[in-house]
PyMOL CGO cylinders between C-alpha atoms (Angstrom):
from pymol import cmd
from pymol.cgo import CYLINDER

trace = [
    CYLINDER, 2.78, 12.80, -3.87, 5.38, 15.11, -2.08, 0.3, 1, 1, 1, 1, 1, 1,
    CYLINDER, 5.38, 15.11, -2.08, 3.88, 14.28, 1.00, 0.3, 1, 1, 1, 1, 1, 1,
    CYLINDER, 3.88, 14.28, 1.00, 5.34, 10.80, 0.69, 0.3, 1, 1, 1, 1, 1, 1,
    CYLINDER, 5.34, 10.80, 0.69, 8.50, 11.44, -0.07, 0.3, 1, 1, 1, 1, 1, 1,
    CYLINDER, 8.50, 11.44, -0.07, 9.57, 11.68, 3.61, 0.3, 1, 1, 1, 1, 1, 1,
    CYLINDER, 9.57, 11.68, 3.61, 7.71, 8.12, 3.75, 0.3, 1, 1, 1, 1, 1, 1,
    CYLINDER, 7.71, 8.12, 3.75, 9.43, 6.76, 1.48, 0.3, 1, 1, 1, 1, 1, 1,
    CYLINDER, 9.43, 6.76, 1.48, 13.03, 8.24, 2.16, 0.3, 1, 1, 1, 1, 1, 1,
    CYLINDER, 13.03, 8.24, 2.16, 12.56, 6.83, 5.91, 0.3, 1, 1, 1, 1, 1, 1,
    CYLINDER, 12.56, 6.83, 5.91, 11.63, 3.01, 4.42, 0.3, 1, 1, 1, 1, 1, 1,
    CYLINDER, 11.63, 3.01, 4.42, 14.22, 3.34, 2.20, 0.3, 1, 1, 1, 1, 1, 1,
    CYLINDER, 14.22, 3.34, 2.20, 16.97, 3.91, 5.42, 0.3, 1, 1, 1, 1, 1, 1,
    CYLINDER, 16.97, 3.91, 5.42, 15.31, 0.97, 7.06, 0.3, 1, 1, 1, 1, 1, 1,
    CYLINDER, 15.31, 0.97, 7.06, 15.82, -0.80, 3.66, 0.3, 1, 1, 1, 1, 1, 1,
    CYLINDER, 15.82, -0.80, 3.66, 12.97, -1.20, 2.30, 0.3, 1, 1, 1, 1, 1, 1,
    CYLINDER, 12.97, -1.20, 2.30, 12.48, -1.00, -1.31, 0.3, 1, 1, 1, 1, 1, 1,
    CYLINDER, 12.48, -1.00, -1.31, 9.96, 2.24, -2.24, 0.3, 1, 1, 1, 1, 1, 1,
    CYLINDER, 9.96, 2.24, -2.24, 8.27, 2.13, -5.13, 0.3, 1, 1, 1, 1, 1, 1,
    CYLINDER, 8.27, 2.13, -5.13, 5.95, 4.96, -7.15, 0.3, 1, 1, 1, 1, 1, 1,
    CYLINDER, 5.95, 4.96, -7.15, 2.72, 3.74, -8.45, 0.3, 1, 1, 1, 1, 1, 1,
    CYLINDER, 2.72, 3.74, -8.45, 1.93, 5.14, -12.38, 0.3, 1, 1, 1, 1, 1, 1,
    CYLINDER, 1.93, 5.14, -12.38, 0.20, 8.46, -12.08, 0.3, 1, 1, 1, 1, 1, 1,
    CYLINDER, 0.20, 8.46, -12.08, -2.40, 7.03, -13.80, 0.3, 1, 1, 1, 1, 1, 1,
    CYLINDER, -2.40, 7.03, -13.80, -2.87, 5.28, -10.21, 0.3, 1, 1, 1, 1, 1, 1,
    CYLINDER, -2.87, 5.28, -10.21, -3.74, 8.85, -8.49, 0.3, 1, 1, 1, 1, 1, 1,
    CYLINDER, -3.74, 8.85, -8.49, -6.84, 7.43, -6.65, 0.3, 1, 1, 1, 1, 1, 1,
    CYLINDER, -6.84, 7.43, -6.65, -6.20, 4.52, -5.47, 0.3, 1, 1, 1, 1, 1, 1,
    CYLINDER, -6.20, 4.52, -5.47, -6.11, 3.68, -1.86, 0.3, 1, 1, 1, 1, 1, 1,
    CYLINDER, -6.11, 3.68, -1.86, -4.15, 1.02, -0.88, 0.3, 1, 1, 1, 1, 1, 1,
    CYLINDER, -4.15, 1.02, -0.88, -4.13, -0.98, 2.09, 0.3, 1, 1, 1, 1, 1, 1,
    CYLINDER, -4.13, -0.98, 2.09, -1.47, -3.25, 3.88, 0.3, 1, 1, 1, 1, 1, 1,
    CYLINDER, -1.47, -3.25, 3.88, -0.60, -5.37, 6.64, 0.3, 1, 1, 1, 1, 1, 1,
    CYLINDER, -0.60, -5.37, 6.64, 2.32, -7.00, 7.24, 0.3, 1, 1, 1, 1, 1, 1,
    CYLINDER, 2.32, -7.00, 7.24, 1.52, -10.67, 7.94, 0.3, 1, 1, 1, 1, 1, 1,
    CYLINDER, 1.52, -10.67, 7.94, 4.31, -12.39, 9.72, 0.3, 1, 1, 1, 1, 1, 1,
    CYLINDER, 4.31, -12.39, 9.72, 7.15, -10.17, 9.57, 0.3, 1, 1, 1, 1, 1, 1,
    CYLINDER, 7.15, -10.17, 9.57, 8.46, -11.28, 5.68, 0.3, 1, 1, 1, 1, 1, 1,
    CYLINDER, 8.46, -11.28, 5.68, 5.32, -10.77, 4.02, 0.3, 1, 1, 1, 1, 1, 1,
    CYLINDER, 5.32, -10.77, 4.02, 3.21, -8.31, 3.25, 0.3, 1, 1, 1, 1, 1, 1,
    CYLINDER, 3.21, -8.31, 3.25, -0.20, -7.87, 1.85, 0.3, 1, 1, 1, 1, 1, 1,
    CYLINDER, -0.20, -7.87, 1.85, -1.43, -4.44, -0.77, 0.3, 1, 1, 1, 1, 1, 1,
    CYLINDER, -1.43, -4.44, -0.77, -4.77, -3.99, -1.94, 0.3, 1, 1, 1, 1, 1, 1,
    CYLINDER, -4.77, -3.99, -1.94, -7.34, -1.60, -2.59, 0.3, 1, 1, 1, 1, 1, 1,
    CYLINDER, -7.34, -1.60, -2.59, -10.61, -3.57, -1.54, 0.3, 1, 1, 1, 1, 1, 1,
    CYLINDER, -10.61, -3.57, -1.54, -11.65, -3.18, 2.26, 0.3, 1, 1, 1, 1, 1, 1,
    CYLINDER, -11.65, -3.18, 2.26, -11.02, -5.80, 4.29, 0.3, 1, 1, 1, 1, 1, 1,
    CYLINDER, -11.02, -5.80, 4.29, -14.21, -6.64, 5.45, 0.3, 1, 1, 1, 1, 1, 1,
    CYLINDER, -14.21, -6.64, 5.45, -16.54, -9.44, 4.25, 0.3, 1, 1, 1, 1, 1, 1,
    CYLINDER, -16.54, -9.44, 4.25, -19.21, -7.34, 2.58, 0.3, 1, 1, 1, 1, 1, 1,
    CYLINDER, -19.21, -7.34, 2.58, -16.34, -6.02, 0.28, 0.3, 1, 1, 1, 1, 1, 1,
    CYLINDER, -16.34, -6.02, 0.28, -14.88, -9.15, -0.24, 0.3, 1, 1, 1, 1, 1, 1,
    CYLINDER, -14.88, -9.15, -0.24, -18.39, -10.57, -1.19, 0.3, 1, 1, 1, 1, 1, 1,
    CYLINDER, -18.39, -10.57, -1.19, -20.20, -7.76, -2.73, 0.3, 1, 1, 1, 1, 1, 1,
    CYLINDER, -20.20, -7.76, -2.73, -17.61, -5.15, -4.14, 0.3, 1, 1, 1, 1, 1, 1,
    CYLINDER, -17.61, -5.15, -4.14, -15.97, -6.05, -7.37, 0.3, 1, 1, 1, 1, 1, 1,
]
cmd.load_cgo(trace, "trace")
């Protein structure tokens, strides 16, 4: 989205490497954490343990 582009210009300074998800992709709604610094976790499903259990 256009919206992101600002986003993504600003990681990309900092050197980190953007990239687009397929349009096919338009609803998904990732989230992240960065775990220790190096690595980082993307995903759609809640992090909470009903999603983790119950959602598929």
């Amino acid at each position: 989205m256009d919206s992101n582009i600002a986003t993504a210009e600003f990681l990309n300074s900092k050197g980190v490497q953007v990239r687009w998800a397929s349009l096919s992709y338009t609803n998904t709604h990732a989230k992240t954490m960065v775990a220790d610094g190096k690595r980082v976790l993307v995903g759609s499903i809640n992090w909470s343990r009903q999603a983790l259990s119950t959602n598929r």
